[in-house]
N, C-alpha and C positions, 0 to 999 in steps of 0.2 A: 550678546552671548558668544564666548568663544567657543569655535566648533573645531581645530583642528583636534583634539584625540579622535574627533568625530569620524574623519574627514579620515583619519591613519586607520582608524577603526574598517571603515571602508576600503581601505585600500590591503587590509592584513587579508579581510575575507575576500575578496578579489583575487588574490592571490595566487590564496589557496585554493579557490574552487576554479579559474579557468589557465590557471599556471602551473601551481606545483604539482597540483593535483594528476593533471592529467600526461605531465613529464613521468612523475612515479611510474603513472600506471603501464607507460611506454615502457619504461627502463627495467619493470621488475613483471615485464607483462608474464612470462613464460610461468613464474611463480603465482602470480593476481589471478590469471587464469586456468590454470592445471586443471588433468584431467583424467580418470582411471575409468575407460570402456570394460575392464575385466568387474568392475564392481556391479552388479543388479539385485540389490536387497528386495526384499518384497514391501510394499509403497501404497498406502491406503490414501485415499482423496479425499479430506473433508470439506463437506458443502454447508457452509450455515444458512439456511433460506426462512428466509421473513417474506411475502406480500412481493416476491418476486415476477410472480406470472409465467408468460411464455419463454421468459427470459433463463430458466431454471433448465426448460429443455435441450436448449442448446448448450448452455454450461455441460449436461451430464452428456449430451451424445458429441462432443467435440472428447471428451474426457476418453469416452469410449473408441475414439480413432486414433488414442495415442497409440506411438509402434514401440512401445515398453511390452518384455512377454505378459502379456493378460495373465496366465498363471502366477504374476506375481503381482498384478496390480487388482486391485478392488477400490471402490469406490463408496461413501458412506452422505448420502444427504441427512440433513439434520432439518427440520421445519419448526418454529420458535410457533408453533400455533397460528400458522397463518391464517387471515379472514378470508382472502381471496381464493384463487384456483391456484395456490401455486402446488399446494399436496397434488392434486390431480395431474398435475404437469409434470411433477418428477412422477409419480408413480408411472405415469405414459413413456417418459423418458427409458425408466427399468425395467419394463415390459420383457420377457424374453432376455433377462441380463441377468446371470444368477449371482454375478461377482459386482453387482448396484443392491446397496441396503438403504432404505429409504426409514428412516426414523421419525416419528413423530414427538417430540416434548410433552409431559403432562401436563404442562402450564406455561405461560410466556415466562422464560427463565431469561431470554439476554443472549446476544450471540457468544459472548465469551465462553458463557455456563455450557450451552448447544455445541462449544466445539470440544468442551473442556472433556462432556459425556461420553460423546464419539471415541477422544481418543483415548480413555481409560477402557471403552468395550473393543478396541483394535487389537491387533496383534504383531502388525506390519513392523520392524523397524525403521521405518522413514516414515512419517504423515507428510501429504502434499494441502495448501490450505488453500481452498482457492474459492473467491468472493460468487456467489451466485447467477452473477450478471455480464459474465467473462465468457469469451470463447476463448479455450486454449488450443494454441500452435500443435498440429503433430508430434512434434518434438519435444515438448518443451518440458515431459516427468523426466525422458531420457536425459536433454540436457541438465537437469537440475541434479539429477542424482550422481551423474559422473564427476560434480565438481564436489564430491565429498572422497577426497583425496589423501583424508586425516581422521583419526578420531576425535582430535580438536576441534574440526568442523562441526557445528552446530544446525547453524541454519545457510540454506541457501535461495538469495530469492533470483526470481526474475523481472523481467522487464513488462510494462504494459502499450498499449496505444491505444489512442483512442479510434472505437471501431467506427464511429459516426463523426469523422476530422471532417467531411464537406456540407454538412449540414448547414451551416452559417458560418458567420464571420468568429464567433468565440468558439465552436467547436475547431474551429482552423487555428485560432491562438493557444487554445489549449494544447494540442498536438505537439506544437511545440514549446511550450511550455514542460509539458513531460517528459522532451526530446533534449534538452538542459537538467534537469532536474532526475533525469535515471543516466542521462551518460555522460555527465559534465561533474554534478555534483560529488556523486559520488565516488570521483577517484579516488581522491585522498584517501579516503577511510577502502575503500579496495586494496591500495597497494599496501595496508598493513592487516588487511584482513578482520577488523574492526566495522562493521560498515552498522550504524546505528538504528538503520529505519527501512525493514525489509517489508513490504507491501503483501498484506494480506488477500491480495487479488494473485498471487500465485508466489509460495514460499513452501519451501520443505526443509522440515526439523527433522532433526533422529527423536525418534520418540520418548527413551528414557528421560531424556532434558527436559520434556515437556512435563514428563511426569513430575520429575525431580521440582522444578520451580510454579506448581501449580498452585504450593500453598502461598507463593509472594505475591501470584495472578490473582488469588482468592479474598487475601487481604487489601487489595489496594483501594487507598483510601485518601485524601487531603483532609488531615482534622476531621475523624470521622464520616465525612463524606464520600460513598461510593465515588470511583471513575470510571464512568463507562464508556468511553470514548478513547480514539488512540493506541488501543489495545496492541496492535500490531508493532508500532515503536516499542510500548513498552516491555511486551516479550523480547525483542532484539536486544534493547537495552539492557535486559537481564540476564542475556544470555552471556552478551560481550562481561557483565561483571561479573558473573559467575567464573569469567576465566574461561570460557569458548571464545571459537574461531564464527566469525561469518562471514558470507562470500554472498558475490550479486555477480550475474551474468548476464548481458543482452543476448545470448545465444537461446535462454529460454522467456518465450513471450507470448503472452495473450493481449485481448482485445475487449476494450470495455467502455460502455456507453460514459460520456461527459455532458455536465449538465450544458446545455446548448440555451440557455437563458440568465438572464442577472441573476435573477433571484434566485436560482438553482447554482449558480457558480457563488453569489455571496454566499449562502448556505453552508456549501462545502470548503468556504477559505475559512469560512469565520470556524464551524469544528477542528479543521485540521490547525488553524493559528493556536486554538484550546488549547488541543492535543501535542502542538511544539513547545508550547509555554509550560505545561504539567510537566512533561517527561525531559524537557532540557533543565528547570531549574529542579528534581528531583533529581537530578545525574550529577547536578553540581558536588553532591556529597560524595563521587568518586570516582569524578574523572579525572583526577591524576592516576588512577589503577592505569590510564588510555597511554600508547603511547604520546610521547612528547607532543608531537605534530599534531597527531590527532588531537591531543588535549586542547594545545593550543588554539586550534582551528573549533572545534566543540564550544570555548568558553567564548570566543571571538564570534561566533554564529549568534549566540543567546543576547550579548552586547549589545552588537548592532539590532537583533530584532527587537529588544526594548528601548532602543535609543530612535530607531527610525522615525516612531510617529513626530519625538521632540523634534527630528531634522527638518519633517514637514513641515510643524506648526512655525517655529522658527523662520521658514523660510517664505511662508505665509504674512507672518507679523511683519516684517523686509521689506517688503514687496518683490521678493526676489524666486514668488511660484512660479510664474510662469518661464524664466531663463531655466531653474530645475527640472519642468515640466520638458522643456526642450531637451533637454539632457538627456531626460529618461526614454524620450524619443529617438533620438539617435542612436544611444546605446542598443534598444530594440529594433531599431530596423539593421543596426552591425549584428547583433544575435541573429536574425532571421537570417539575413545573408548566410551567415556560417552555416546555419542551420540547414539552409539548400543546397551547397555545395556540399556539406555532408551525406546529405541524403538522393544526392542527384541520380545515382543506380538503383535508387527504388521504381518501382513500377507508378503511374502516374495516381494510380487510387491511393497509394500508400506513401504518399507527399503531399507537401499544403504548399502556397506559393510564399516567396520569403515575406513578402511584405504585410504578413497575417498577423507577425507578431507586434506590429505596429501599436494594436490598442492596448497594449499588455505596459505601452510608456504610461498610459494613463490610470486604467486601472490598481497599476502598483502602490504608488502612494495614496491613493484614496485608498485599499483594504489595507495597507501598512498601519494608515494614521486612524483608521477608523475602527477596523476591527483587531489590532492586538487590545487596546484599553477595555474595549468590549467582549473579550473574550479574557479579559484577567476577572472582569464582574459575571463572569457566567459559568465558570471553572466547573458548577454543581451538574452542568447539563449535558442532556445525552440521550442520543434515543437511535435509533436503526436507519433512522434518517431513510426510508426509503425513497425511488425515486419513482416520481408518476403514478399513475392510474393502470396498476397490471392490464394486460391485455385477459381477455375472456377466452377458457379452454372450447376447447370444440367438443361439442356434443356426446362423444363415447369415452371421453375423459372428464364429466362433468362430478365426479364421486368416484376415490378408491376403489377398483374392484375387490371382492370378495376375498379372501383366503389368496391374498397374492404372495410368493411364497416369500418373496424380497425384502418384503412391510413387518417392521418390528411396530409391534403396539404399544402405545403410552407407557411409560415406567417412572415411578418416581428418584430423579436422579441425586446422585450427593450433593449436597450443598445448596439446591436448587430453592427457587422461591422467591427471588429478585426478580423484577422485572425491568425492561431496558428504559 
């Protein structure tokens, strides 16, 4: 089998993600990054919480120490029917916080539907979206909302880390894996303000946008089959073709647990492979709207993520895994290096040692060859995916208190009646 388109294929997206990309985002920084401190909209947070636990209260009281004027920010938890104590946990969180509204769902509607409710009963024009299981940075409404510097501007995300990187050796590869993948990858699409896949662990839309494209959020579908997974690409994606602008910052950033086991890292490669394969060949119908480059680099991403597994298996039939496997090792212990001399002015908690990304040579081709094919036969799945066994509320938070003035009661929402 001949592999050089393979082989150029690899080398186009190479490129783009640790060459051109990150020249752009030098050359056209002043622009990629812009900034308007005179701007402070009034900014609503929404929380979707499923079976989260303890982990809810510190989402809402890290949300509560942002230094954005309180008079302009509010706060909205959504709960999908939890089974556990998470109700309890956010109700405890908004104790004493008149601007935390704590919602309950009538039924397991789905976190799309839970967030879709939230933000039709808001009023704020910015929504900030941020996943249940995050602390957010001080900073991080402030820096999000200064980088809407256009009305073009749509959506703005931030950056994450992993809050638990020394836990083991995959929470230390993961770290940096994230540390590639929010500040490498996505130059390209930053320096034209296109940026495809804004992370639902901390993103803030203007909210009319959200309204406006809720009926495409509503209907989506593969041949009649709900998609409930991905959610997050797929609003991005819809915004860039609607004709908005979106922006990504590492200036705004929270912290969020990574699965620290195989089977909780296969888990979340094999969803998130889902979720690149749904909404990269769903885009194919119009990404030439993208600029050029971005097109280019977009169709060239999808390429190679369905050509990889053949590169594997190929290289298996050979005998030539193991020299590849070599390869793949190399190249990741060059990444990690980079990766520490990048981050060498962080504080030592908040760095992993370079040679962590080392099993990430091995790992990759085994989820490449294993789980894209397997996630092109599972397209139909999807669920909340949560993680772990909540931890247990404490005692005077074991049951919603009475008449709390925060606690919106059960309402039967639009469109509701899906479950995740």
């Amino acid at each position: 089998m001949e592999l050089f388109p393979v082989h150029l294929l690899v080398l186009v997206v190479m490129m783009n993600r640790y060459v051109l990309g990150p020249l752009l985002r030098r050359v056209r920084g002043r622009w990629v990054d812009a900034t308007d401190d005179g701007y402070q909209p009034t900014v609503t947070v929404v929380i979707p919480l499923f079976n989260e636990g303890e982990g809810i209260y510190h989402a809402v009281r890290s949300l509560l120490a942002q230094d954005y004027p309180h008079d302009k920010l509010s706060i909205c938890v959504v709960d999908d029917c939890s089974t556990d104590d998470s109700l309890a946990w956010a109700l405890r969180a908004a104790e004493g916080h008149l601007n935390v509204k704590v919602m309950r769902n009538p039924h397991n509607m789905g976190k799309r539907k839970g967030i879709a409710r939230a933000v039709r009963e808001a009023t704020a024009e910015l929504i900030v979206s941020v996943d249940s299981d995050v602390v957010v940075h001080p900073s991080a409404v402030r820096e999000l909302v200064r980088r809407f510097v256009s009305p073009r501007i749509a959506a703005v995300g931030g950056r994450t880390y992993v809050a638990n990187r020394h836990q083991n050796w995959m929470t230390r590869m993961i770290e940096i894996k994230f540390y590639f993948a929010q500040e490498w990858l996505k130059d390209l699409e930053r320096s034209f303000r296109s940026v495809l896949c804004l992370s639902g662990c901390l993103t803030a839309y203007r909210r009319h946008v959200l309204l406006e494209l809720d009926p495409i959020l509503e209907a989506r579908n593969i041949a009649g089959v709900p998609i409930k997974y991905g959610e997050d690409r797929f609003l991005t994606r819809q915004i860039v073709k609607a004709g908005y602008e979106t922006v990504y910052t590492t200036a705004a950033w929270c912290q969020t647990a990574a699965p620290a086991t195989l089977a909780g890292y296969f888990s979340q490669q094999l969803r998130w492979r889902r979720s690149n394969l749904v909404d990269m060949l769903c885009g194919l119908s119009h990404a030439w709207r993208l600029h050029p480059i971005v097109g280019v680099h977009y169709v060239s991403q999808l390429a190679l993520l369905l050509s990889y597994p053949v590169i594997i298996i190929h290289n298996i039939l050979n005998g030539q895994f193991w020299s590849v496997l070599l390869l793949h090792m190399l190249v990741m212990g060059a990444m990690g290096l980079i990766y520490r001399i990048d981050k060498r002015h962080l504080p030592p908690e908040m760095r992993v040692p370079a040679l962590s990304f080392l099993p990430m040579g091995l790992l990759m081709p085994i989820t490449y060859a294993l789980f894209t094919p397997l996630a092109l036969f599972t397209l139909d799945s999807g669920s909340w995916e949560t993680r772990g066994k909540p931890s247990a509320a404490p005692a005077e938070s074991a049951s919603p208190p009475a008449g709390t003035a925060n606690t919106v009661a059960p309402t039967r929402a639009a469109g509701g009646g899906s479950t995740p």
